[in-house]
NUMI-856124 format. One line per field, with one value per residue: residue number from 0; x, y, z of N, C-alpha, C, CB in turn. Coordinates in steps of 0.05 Angstrom, whole numbers, plus 5000, padded with zeros to 4 digits. Atoms other than C-alpha are relative to their C-alpha. Glycine has a CB too. Example, Ala and Ser with C-alpha at 12.3 -4.5 7.8 and 13.67 -1.06 7.14 Angstrom:
REM NUMI-856124
i <- [0 1]
n_px <- [5018 4984]
n_py <- [4976 4976]
n_pz <- [5000 4999]
ca_px <- [5246 5273]
ca_py <- [4910 4979]
ca_pz <- [5156 5143]
c_px <- [5018 4985]
c_py <- [5024 5022]
c_pz <- [5000 5014]
cb_px <- [4980 5009]
cb_py <- [5001 5009]
cb_pz <- [5025 4971]
END
This chain:
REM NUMI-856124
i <- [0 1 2 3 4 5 6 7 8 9 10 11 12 13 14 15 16 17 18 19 20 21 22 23 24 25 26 27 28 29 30 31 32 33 34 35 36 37 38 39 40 41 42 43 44 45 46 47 48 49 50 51 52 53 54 55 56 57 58 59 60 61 62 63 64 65 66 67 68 69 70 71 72 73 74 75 76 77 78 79 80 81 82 83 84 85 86 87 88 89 90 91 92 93 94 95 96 97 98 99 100 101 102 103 104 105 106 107 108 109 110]
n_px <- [4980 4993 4980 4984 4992 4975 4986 4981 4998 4974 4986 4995 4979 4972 4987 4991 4978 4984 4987 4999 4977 4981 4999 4983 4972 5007 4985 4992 4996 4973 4977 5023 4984 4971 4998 5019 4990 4978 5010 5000 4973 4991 5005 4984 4974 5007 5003 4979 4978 4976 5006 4977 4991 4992 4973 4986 5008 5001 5015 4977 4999 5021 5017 4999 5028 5018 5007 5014 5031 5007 4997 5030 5029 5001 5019 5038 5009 4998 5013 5027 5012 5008 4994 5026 5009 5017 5022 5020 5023 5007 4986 5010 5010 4982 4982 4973 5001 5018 5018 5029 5004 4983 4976 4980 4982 4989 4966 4985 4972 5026 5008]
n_py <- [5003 5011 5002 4995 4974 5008 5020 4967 4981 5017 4999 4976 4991 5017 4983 4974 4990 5007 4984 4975 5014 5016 4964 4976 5012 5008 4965 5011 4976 4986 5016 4986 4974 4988 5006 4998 4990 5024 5010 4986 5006 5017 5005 4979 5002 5022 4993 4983 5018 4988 4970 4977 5003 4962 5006 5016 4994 4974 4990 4995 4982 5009 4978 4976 4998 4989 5012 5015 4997 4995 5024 5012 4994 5016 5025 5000 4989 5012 5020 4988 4998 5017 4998 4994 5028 5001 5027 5006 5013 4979 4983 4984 5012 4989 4972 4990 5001 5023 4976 5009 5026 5024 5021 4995 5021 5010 4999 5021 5003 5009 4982]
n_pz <- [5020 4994 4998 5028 4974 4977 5013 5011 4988 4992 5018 5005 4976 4995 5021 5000 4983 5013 5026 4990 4999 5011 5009 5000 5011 5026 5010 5024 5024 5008 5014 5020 5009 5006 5023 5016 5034 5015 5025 5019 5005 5012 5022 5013 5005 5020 5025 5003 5009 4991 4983 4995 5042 5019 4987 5013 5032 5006 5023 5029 5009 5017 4999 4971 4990 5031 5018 4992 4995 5033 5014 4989 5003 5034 5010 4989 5025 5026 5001 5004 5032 5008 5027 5023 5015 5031 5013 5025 4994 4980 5026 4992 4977 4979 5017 4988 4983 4980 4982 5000 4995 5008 4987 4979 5001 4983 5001 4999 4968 4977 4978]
ca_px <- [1896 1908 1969 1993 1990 2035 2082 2099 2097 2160 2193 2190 2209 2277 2293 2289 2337 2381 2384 2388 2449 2477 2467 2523 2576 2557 2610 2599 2587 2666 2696 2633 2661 2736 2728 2675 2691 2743 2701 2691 2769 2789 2747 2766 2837 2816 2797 2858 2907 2970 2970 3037 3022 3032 3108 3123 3090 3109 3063 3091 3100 3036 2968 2958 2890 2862 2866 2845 2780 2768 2784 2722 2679 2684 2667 2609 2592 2603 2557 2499 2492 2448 2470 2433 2408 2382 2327 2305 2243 2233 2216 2181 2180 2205 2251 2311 2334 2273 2229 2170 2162 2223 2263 2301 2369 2406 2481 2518 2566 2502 2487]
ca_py <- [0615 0559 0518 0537 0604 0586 0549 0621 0658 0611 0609 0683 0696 0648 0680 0751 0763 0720 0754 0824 0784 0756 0829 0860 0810 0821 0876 0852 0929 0953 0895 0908 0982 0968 0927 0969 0980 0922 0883 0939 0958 0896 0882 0952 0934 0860 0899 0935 0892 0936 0986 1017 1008 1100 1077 1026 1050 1128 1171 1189 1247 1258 1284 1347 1345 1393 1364 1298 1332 1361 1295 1259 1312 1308 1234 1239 1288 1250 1185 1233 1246 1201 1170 1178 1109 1101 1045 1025 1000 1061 1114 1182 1156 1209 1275 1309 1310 1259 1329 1289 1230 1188 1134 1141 1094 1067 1080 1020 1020 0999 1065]
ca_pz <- [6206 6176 6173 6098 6143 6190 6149 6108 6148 6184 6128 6110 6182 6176 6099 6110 6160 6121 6060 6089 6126 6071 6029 6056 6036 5965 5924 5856 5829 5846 5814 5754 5749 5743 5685 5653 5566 5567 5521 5478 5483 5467 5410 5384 5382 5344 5291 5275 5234 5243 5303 5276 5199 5196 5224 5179 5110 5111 5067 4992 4963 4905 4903 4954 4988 4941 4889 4915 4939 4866 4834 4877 4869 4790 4789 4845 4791 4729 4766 4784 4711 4683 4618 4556 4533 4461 4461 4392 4428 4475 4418 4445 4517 4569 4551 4562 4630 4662 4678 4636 4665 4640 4651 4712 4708 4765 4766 4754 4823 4863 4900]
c_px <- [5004 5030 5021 5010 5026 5034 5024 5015 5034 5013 5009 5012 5033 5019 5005 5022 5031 5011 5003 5028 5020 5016 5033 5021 4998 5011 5008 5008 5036 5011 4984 5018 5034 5008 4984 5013 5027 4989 4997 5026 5010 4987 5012 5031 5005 5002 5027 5029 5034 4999 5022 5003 5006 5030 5010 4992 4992 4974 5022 4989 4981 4988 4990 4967 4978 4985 4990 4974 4988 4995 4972 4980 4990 4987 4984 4989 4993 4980 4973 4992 4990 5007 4983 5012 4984 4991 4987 4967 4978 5001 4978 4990 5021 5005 5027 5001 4970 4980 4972 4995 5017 5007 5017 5019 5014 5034 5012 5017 4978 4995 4976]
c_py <- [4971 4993 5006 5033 5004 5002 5017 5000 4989 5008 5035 5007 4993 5021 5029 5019 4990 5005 5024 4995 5002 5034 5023 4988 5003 5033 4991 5030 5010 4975 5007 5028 5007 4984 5015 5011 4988 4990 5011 5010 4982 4988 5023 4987 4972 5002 5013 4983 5010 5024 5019 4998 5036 4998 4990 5008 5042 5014 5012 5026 4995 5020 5012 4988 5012 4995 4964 5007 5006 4976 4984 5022 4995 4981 4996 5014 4978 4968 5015 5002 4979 4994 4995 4963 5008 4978 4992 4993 5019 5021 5023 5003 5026 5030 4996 5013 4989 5028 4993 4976 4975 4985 5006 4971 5007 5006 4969 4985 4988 5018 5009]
c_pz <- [4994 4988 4969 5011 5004 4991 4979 5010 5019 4984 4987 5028 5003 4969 4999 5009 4987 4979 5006 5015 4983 4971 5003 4994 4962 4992 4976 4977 5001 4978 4961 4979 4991 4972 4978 4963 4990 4986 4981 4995 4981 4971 4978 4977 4980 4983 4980 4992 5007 5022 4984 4963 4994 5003 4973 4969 4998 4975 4983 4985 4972 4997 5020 4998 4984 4975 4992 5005 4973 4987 5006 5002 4960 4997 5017 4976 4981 5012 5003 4976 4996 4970 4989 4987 4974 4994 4978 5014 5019 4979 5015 5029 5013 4982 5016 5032 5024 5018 4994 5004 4995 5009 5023 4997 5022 4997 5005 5028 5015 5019 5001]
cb_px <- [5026 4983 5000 4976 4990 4994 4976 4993 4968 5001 4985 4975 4988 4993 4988 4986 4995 4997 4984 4973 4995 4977 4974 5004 5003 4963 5031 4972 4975 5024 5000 4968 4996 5025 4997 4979 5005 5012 4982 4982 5009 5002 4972 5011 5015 4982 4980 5001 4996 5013 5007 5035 4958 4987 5001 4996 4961 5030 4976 4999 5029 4983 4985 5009 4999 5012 5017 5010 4993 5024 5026 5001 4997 5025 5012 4988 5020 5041 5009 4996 5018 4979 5017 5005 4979 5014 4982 5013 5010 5021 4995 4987 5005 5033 4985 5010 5010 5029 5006 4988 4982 5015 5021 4985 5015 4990 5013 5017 5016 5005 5012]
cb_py <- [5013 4989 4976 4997 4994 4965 4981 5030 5006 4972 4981 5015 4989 4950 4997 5007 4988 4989 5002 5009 4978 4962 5017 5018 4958 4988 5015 4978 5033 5008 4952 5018 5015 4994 4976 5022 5035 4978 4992 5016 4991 4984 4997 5020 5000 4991 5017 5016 4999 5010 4999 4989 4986 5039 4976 4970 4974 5003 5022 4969 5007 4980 4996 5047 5014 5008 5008 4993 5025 5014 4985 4986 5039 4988 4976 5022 5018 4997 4979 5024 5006 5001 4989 5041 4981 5005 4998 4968 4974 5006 4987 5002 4961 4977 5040 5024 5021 4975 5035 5003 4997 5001 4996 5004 4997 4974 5023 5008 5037 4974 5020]
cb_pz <- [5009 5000 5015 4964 5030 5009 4984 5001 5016 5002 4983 4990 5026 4993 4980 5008 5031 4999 4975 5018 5000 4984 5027 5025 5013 4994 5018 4989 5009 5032 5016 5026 5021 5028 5000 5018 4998 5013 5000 5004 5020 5018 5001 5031 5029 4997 5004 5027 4967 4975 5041 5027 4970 5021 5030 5009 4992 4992 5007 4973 4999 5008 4990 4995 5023 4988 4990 5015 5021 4984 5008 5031 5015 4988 4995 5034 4988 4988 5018 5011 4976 5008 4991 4970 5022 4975 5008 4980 5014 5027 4958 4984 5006 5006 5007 4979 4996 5028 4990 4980 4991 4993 4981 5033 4976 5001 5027 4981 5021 5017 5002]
END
């Protein structure tokens, strides 16, 4: 053997026992586990300008649910439609309802 051998092999004999030692003083996972989803908590709660804004700004007598849901389906409706453009410059290009190859237009809102 020679002495680069040795010289480890020492050294692995002096560290092993020492960390296997030192091993059992080490209890980082309970402290780990009793904070676990405070950072996410607390950011949560960051976000959230008023916790008690349903307290202080009652809801008002209006439009029922119903007719709230009706109302937004209407104008999803009314943006799916595509509107009819009249291009002086676009003259026999496409058809009615974009079934031959037409124009497809973008809805204004950016969706």
């Amino acid at each position: 053997m020679t002495t680069r051998h040795i010289l480890f092999l020492r050294w692995a004999a002096l560290i092993a026992p020492a960390c296997a030692a030192l091993s059992g003083c080490l209890s980082s996972t309970p402290v780990w586990d009793s904070h676990f989803g405070q950072a996410v908590r607390t950011v949560t709660q960051a976000q959230i300008i008023d916790p008690d804004a349903a307290t202080h700004n009652p809801s008002v007598d209006g439009l029922d649910g119903k007719a709230a849901v009706a109302a937004m389906s209407n104008y999803n409706k009314s943006i799916q439609q595509a509107p009819q453009n009249s291009n002086a410059f676009v003259i026999g290009v496409g058809s009615n309802g974009n079934s031959g190859g037409g124009m497809l237009t973008a809805p204004s809102s950016g969706q």
